[in-house]
C-alpha positions in Angstrom: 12.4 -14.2 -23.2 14.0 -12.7 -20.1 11.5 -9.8 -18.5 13.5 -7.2 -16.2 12.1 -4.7 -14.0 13.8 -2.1 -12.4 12.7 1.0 -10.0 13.0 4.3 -11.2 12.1 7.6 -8.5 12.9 10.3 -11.0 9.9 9.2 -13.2 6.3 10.1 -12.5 4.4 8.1 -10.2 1.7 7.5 -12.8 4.3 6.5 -15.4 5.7 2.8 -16.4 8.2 2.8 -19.1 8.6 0.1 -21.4 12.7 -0.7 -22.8 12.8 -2.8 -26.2 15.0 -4.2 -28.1 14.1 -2.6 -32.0 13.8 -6.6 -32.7 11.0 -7.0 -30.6 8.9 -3.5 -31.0 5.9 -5.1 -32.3 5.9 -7.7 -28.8 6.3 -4.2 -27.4 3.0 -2.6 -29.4 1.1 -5.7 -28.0 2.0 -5.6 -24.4 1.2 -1.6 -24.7 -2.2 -2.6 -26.0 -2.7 -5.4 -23.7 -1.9 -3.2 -20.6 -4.2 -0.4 -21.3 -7.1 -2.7 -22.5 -6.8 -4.6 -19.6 -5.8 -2.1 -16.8 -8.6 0.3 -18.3 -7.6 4.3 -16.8 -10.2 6.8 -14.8 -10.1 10.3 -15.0 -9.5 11.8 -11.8 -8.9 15.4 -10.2 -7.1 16.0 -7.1 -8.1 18.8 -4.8 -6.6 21.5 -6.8 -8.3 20.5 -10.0 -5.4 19.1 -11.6 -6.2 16.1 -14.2 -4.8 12.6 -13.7 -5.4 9.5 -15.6 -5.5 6.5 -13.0 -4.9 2.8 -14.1 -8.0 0.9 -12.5 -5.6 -1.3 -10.8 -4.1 1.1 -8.6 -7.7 2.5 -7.6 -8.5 0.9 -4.1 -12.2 1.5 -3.7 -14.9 4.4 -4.7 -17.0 6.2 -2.1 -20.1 8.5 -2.2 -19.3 11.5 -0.1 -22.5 14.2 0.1 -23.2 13.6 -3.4 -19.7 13.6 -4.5 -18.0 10.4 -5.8 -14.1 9.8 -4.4 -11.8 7.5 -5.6 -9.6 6.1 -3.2 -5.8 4.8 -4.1 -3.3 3.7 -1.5 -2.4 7.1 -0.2 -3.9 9.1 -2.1 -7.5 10.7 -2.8 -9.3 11.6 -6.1 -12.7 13.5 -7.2 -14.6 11.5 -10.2 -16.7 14.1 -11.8 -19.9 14.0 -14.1 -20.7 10.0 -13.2 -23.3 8.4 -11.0 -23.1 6.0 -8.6 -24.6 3.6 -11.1 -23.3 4.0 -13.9 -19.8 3.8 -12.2 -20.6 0.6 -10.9 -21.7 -0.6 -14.6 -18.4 0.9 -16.0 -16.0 -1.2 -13.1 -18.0 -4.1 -12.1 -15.7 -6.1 -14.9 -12.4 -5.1 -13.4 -13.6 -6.5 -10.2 -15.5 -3.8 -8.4 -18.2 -5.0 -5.9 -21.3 -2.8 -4.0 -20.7 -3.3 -0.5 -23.2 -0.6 0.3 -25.3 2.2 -0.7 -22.2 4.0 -1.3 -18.8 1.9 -1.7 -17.8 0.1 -4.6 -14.3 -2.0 -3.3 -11.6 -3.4 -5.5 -11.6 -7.3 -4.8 -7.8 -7.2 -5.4 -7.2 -5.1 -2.7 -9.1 -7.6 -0.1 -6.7 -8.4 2.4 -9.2 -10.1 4.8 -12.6 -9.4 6.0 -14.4 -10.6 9.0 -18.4 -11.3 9.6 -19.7 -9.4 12.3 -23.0 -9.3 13.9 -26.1 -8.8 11.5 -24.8 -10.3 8.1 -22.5 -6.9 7.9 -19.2 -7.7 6.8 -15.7 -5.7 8.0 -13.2 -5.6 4.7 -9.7 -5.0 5.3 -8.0 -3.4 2.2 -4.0 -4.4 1.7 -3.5 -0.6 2.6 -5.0 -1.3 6.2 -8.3 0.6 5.1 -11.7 -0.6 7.2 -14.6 -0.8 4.9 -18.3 -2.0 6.0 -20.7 -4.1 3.9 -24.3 -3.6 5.1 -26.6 -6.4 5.2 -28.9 -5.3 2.4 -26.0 -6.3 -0.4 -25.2 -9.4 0.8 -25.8 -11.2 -2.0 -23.3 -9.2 -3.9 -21.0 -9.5 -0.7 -21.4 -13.5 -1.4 -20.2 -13.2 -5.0 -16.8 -11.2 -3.3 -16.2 -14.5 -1.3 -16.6 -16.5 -3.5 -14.6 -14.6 -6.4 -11.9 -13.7 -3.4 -11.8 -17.9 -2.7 -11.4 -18.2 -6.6 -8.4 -15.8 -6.5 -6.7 -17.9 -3.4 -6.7 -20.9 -5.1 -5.1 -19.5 -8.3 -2.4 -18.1 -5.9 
């Protein structure tokens, strides 16, 4: 089966569309299940209040801001409403979320590097040049991240 992609900048940025052939329409209905199962969508307000439904994926990392909970994508930021820090982390930890500190819950996929510094804190660099710090106190989450991130190098 030959897969083709192509880029589009009339569509919405929050849109993929998927071209079939009428042959293969159920292949279609399973990739369209598979993708949202898998990419899993948050609902998300920008600063105007308008709604957004954003793939998992494409969310960066979460951070606790006076209370308020922001979710961070490559250029853009979002308001999570009505969710606690805890129960977010429950609700992502199995799309690859990881605590890094009292307030920041980073995306493993978007670990470009990260550096250990001086009392067991860690400096994360996200693919989107973003500087996140790991305090000491969750550093045996922070030691599940390297080991998951060395996992995700050898697949590559």
């Amino acid at each position: 089966m030959k897969i083709i992609y192509d880029e589009n900048d009339k569509m919405n940025h929050h849109e993929l569309k998927l071209v079939y052939h009428p042959k293969n329409k159920k292949l279609a209905q399973l990739l369209l299940k598979q993708f949202t199962e898998n990419l899993g969508e948050v609902e998300l307000y920008d600063e105007f209040h308008n709604k957004y439904y954003i793939p998992i994926l494409a969310i960066y990392y979460f951070e606790m801001v006076d209370h308020k909970i922001y979710a961070y994508t490559e250029k853009d930021v979002y308001r999570i409403y009505c969710v606690k820090m805890d129960h977010l982390r429950e609700k992502v930890q199995d799309y690859g979320f990881y605590q890094i500190n009292v307030r920041t819950l980073v995306n493993i996929k978007h670990v470009k590097n990260y550096k250990i510094q001086r009392g067991s804190r860690r400096r994360i660099i996200l693919d989107n040049d973003d500087i996140l710090i790991s305090s000491r106190h969750y550093k045996h989450e922070f030691d599940r991240l390297e080991r998951d991130l060395k996992q995700e190098e050898i697949k590559i």
